[in-house]
C-alpha positions as CSV (number, residue, x, y, z in Angstrom):
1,X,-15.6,11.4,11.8
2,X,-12.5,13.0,9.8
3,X,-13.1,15.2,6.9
4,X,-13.4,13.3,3.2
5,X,-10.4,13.1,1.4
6,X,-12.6,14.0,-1.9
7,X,-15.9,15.5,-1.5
8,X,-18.5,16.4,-4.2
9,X,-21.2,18.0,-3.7
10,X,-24.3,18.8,-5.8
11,X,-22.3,18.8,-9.1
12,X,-23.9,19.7,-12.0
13,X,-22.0,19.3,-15.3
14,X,-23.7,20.6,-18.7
15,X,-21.9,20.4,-22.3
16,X,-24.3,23.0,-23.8
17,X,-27.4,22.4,-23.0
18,X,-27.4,19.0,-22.3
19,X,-26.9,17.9,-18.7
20,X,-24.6,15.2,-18.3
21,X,-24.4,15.0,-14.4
22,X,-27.2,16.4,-12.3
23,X,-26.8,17.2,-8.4
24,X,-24.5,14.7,-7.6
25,X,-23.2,14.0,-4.0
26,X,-20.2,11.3,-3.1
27,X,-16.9,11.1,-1.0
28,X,-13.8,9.5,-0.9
29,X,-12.4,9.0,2.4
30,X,-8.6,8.3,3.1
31,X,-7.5,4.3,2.2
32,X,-10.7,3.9,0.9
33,X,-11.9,2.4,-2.5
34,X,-15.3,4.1,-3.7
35,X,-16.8,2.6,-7.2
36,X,-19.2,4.6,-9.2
37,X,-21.2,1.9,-11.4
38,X,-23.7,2.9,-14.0
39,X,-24.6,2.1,-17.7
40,X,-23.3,4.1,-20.7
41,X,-24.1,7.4,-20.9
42,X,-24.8,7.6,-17.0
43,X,-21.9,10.6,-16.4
44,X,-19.4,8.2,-15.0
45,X,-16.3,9.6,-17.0
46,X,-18.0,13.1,-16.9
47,X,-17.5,13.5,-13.1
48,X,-14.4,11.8,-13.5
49,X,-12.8,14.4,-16.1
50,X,-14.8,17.6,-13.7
51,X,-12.5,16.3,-10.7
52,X,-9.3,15.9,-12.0
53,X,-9.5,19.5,-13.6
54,X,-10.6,18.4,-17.2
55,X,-13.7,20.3,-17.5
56,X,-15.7,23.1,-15.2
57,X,-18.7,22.8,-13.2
58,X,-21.9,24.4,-13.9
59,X,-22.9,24.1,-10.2
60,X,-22.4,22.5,-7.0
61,X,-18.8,22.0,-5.4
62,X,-15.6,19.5,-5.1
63,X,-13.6,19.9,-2.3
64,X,-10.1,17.8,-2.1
65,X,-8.1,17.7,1.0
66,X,-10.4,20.7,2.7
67,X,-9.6,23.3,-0.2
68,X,-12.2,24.1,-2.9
69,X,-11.2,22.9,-6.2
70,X,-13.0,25.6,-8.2
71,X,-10.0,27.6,-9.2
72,X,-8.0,25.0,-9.1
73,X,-6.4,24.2,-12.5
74,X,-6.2,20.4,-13.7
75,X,-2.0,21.0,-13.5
76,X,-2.1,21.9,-9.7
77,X,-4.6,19.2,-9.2
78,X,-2.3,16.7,-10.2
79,X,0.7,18.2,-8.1
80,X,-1.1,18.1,-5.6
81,X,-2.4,14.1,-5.4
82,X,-4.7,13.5,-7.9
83,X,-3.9,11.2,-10.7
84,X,-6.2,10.3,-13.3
85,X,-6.1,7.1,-15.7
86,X,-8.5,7.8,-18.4
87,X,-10.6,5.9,-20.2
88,X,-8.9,4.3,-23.0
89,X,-5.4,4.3,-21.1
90,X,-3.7,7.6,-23.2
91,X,-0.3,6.1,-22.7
92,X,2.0,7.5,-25.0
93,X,2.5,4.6,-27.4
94,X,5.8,5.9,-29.3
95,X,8.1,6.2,-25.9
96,X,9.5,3.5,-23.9
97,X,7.5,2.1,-21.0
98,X,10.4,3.8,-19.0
99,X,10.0,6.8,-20.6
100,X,6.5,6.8,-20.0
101,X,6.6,6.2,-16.6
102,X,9.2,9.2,-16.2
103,X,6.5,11.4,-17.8
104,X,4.0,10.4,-15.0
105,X,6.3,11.9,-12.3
106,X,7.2,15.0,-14.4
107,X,6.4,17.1,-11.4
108,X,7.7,15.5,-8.7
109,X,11.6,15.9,-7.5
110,X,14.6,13.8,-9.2
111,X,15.7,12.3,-6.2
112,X,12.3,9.8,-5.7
113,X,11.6,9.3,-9.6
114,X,14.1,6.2,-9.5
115,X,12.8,4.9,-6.6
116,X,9.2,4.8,-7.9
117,X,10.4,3.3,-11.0
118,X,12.0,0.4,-9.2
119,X,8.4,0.4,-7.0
120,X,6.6,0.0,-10.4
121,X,8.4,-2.5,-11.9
122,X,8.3,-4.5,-8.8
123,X,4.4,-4.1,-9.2
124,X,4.2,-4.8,-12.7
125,X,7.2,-7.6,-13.6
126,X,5.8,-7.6,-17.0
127,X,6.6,-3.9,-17.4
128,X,10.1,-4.2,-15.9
129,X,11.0,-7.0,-18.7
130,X,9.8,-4.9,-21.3
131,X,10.9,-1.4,-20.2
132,X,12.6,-0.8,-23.3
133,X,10.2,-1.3,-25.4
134,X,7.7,1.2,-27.0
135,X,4.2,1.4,-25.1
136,X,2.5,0.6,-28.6
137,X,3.8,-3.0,-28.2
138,X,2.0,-4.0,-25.6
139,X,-1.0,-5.5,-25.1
140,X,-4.3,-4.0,-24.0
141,X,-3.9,-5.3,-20.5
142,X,0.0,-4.6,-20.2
143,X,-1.2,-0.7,-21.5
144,X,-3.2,-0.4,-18.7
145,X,-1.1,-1.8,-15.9
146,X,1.6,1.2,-17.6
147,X,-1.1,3.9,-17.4
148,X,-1.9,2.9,-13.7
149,X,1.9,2.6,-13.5
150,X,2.5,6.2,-14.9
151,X,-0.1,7.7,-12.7
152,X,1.2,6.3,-9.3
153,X,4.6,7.8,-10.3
154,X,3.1,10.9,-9.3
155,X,3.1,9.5,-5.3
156,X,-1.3,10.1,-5.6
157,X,-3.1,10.5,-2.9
158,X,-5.9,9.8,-4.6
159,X,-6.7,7.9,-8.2
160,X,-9.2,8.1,-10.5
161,X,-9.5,5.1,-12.2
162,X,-12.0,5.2,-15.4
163,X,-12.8,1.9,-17.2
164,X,-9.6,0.0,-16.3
165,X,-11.6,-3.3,-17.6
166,X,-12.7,-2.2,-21.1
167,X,-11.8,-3.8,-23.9
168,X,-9.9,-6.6,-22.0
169,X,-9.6,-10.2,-22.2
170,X,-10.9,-12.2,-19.4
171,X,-7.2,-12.4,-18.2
172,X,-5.9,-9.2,-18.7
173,X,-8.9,-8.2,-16.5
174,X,-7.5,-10.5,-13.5
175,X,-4.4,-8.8,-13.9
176,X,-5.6,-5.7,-13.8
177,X,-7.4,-5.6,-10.9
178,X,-5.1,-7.5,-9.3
179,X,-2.8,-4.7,-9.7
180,X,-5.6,-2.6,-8.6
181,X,-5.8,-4.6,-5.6
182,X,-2.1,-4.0,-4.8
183,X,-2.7,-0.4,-5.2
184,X,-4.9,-0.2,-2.8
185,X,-3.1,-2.3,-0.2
186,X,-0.6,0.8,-0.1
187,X,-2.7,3.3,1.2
188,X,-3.8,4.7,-2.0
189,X,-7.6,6.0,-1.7
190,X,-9.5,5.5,-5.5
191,X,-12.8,6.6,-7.2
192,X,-13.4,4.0,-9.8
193,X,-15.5,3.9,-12.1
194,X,-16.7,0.5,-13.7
195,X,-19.2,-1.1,-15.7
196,X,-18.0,-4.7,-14.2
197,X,-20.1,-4.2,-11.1
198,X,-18.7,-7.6,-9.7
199,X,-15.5,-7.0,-9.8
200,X,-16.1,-3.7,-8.9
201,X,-17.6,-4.3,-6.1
202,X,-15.6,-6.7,-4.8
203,X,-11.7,-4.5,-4.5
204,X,-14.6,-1.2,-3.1
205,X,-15.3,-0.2,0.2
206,X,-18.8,1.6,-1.1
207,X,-20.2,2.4,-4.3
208,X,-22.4,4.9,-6.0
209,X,-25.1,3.8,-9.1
210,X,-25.6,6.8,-11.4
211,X,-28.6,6.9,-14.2
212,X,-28.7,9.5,-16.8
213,X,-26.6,11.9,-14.4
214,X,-28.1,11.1,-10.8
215,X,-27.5,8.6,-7.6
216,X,-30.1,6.0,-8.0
217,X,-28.3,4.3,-5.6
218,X,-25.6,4.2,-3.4
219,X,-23.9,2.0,0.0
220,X,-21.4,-0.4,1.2
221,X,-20.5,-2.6,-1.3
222,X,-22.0,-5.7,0.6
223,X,-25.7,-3.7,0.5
224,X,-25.5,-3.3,-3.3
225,X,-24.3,-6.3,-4.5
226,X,-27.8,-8.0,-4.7
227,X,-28.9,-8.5,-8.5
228,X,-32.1,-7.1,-8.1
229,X,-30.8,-4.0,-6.5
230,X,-28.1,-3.4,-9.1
231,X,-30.8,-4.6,-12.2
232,X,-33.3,-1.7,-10.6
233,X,-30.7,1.1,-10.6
234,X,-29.4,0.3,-14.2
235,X,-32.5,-0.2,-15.9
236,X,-35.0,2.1,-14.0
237,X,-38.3,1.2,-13.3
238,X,-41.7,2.5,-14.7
239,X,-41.7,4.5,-11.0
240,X,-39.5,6.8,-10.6
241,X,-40.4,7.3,-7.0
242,X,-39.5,3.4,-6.3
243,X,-35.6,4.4,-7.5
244,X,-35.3,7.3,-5.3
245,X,-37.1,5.3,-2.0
246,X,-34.6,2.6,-2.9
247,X,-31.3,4.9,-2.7
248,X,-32.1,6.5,0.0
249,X,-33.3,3.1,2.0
250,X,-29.8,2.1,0.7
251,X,-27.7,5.0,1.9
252,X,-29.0,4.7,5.1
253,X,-28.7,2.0,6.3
């Protein structure tokens, strides 16, 4: 089997004292779509943030493409295939949608920056008949199609997508992932993290449950989907030896 495209392992992530993330292990393999699900609070954005170059480790590893991402800045990172859409889409809502998407390929060569514009607005129509306008115009759902617009300007090879459904209406949601979907349909591998497990699960290859910093579960996307499965690793159980038989019965199998 080829190497992982992404590959964490045993990452520990503490602001102060407080651990947020606690010995966690995942992958990313090449066209692949990996979700990491999990209540608020779990570490989801954390581990997002830690692999894009945001903030440090306090332990464990994250290797991207083979190479050891510990002194890697966040900058070179990006250069060098990672794109992250943040929670809360950070576009810049005072410059054009054009403008912002120019800002998303800020490091990459004049000569393809037009022809990934044309490539985004032929993904997003509604971006390309509004291109003009500021980014503070749009809607919540048009935002986030410019944010996940801006970051494939960078030609990833691999995009962090954190909460691309929040604060959406049920509409903007199907538009969203169905840009999501298109994404993906290039080659583009993702880490997404979600707190709609259903639709989630259903544009991911696997997916990962983190409680309170730790895999409780993790598998094909098909093995997780069950309710009961999914209820168990959000909510816990008064065992704490039934959630860790469960994820590894589930990541075996």
């Amino acid at each position: 089997m080829t190497e992982p495209l992404l590959d964490v392992r045993d990452a520990t992530i503490c602001y102060g004292a407080a651990v947020a993330v606690s010995g966690v292990s995942l992958d990313v393999r090449e066209n692949e779509v990996v979700a990491i699900l999990g209540a608020n609070g779990a570490g989801k954005s954390t581990l997002l943030k830690a692999i894009s170059g945001l903030i440090p480790l306090s332990g464990g590893i994250i290797r991207y493409a083979g190479k050891d991402l510990a002194k890697v800045p966040g900058y070179q990172r990006a250069r060098d295939g990672i794109a992250h859409v943040p929670e809360g889409r950070r576009i810049f809502t005072t410059l054009s949608i054009r403008e912002n998407l120019v800002m998303g390929a800020y490091s990459q060569p004049t000569t393809v920056v037009e022809a990934r514009m044309k490539g985004a607005f032929t993904r997003f129509p509604i971006l390309s008949e509004r291109r003009d306008q500021t980014g503070g115009s749009l809607s919540g759902g048009e935002q986030q199609m410019l944010a996940i617009g801006r970051a494939i300007m960078s030609g990833p090879r691999l995009l962090l997508l954190d909460e691309p459904s929040l604060g959406l209406s049920p509409i903007a949601i199907d538009q969203v992932f169905e840009a999501i979907r298109k994404v993906r349909a290039e080659g583009v591998s993702m880490l997404l993290v979600e707190q709609n497990s259903t639709l989630a699960l259903e544009v991911a290859d696997r997916a990962y449950v983190l409680r309170t910093g730790k895999v409780v579960l993790s598998g094909n996307s098909g093995e997780i989907r069950s309710q009961d499965r999914l209820l168990h690793a959000y909510l816990g159980s008064p065992c704490e030896e039934d959630d860790q038989e469960t994820g590894e019965e589930v990541a075996s199998e």
